[in-house]
Structure formats: structure tokens, C-alpha cells
C-alpha positions as CSV (number, residue, x, y, z in Angstrom):
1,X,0.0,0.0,0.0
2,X,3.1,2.6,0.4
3,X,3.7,2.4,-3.3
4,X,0.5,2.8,-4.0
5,X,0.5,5.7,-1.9
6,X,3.5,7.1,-3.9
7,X,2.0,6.7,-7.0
8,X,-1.2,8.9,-6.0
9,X,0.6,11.7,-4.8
10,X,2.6,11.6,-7.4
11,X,0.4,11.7,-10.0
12,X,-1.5,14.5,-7.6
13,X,1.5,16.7,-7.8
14,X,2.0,16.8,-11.5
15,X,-1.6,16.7,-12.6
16,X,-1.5,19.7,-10.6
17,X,1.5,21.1,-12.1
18,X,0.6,20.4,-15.7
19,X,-2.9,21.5,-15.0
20,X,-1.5,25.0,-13.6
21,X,1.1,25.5,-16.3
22,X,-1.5,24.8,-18.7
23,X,-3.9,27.2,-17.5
24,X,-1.2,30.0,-17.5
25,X,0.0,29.2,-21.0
26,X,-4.1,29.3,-22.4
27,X,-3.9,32.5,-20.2
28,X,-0.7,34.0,-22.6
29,X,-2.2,32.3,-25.7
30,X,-5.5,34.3,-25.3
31,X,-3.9,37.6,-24.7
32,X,-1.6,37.7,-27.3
33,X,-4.2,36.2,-29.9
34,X,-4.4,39.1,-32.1
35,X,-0.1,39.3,-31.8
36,X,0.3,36.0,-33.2
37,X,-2.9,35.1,-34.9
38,X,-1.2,31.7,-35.8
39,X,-0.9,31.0,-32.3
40,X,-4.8,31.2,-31.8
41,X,-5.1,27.6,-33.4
42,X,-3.6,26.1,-30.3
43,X,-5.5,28.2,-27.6
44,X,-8.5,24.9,-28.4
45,X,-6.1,22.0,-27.1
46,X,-4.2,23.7,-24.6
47,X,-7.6,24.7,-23.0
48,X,-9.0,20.9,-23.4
49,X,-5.7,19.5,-22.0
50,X,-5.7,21.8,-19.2
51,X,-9.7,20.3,-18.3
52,X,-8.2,16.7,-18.9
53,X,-5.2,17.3,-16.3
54,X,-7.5,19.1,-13.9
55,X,-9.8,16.3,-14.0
56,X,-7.5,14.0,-13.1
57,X,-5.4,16.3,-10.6
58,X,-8.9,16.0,-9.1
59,X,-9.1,11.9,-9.2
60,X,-5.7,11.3,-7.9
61,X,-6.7,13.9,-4.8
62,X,-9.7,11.6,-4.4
63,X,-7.9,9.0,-4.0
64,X,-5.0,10.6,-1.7
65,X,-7.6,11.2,0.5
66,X,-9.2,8.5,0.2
67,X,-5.6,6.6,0.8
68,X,-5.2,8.6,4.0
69,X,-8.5,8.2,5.8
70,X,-8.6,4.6,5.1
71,X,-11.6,4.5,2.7
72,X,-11.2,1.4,0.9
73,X,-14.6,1.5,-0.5
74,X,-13.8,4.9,-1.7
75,X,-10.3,4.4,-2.6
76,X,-10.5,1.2,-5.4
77,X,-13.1,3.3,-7.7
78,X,-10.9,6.2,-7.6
79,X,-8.0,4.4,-8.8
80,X,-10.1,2.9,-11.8
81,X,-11.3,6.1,-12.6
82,X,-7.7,7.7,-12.4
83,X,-6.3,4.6,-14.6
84,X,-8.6,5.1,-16.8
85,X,-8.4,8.7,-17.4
86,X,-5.3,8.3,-17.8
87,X,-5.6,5.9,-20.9
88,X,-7.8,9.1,-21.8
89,X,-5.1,11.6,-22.1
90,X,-2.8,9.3,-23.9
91,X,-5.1,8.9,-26.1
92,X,-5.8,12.1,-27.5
93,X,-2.2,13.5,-27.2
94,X,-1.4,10.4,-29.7
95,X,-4.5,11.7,-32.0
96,X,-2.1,14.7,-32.4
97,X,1.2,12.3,-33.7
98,X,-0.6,11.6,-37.1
């Protein structure tokens, strides 16, 4: 269970990070739009990828606390939904390699 304990908070802290860098880039993308008008084609996934990792930043907290208080009946769904979304976001960054 202490791995397992790693592995949430560490997907917690950079689902948090890349969720907050994310938001500050869609932040500069949308300001300068009319700067760099061939930059305003990426403001779409930047803002959808920054949903996708605070979605899961939100999962993975779930489960931390689920971990900590000792919900068990809590804490396996959580970790289904969190593997699963992240299946998700692998997904559609490799709909961007072709």
C-alpha cells in the first residue's frame, strides 16, 4: 500500500502542475491572440488539456484522500477512474502524432 500511496501523490502533484502551467499558458495564448494570430489555433487544445489534467489532478486527490482516511470503499473506484483517465489523455495527445 506505500507504493501505492507514492503513485497517488505523485500523479496529484504533476496533474497539478501540468494543469496550472496549462492554465497560465491558455492565459498567454489568449492575450496575445491578435499578436500572433497563428498561435490562436492552439488556444482549443491547450484549453482541453488543461480540463483533462484538472480532472484527473482532481481523481488522484480523491484518491490521496481516500488513501489517508482509510476508505477502501472509496479508494478502489478512484484508482479505476484515475487509470482510466489516464488511458484518456494518452489517447488524445497520440491523436495529435498523425
Amino acid at each position: 500500500m506505500a507504493y501505492l500511496r507514492i503513485f497517488n501523490w505523485a500523479l496529484f502533484l504533476f496533474n497539478t502542475m501540468m494543469a496550472v502551467v496549462l492554465s497560465v499558458v491558455a492565459l498567454m495564448l489568449w492575450v496575445y491572440r491578435e499578436e500572433a494570430a497563428e498561435l490562436g489555433s492552439h488556444l482549443a487544445p491547450v484549453v482541453v488539456s488543461t480540463g483533462l489534467f484538472a480532472v484527473m489532478a482532481l481523481i488522484a486527490g480523491g484518491c490521496v484522500w481516500a488513501g489517508r482516511r482509510r476508505h477502501w470503499l472509496f479508494l478502489w473506484p478512484l484508482e479505476g477512474m484515475l487509470l482510466m483517465s489516464m488511458a484518456l489523455v494518452v489517447a488524445y495527445f497520440r491523436s495529435f502524432a498523425n
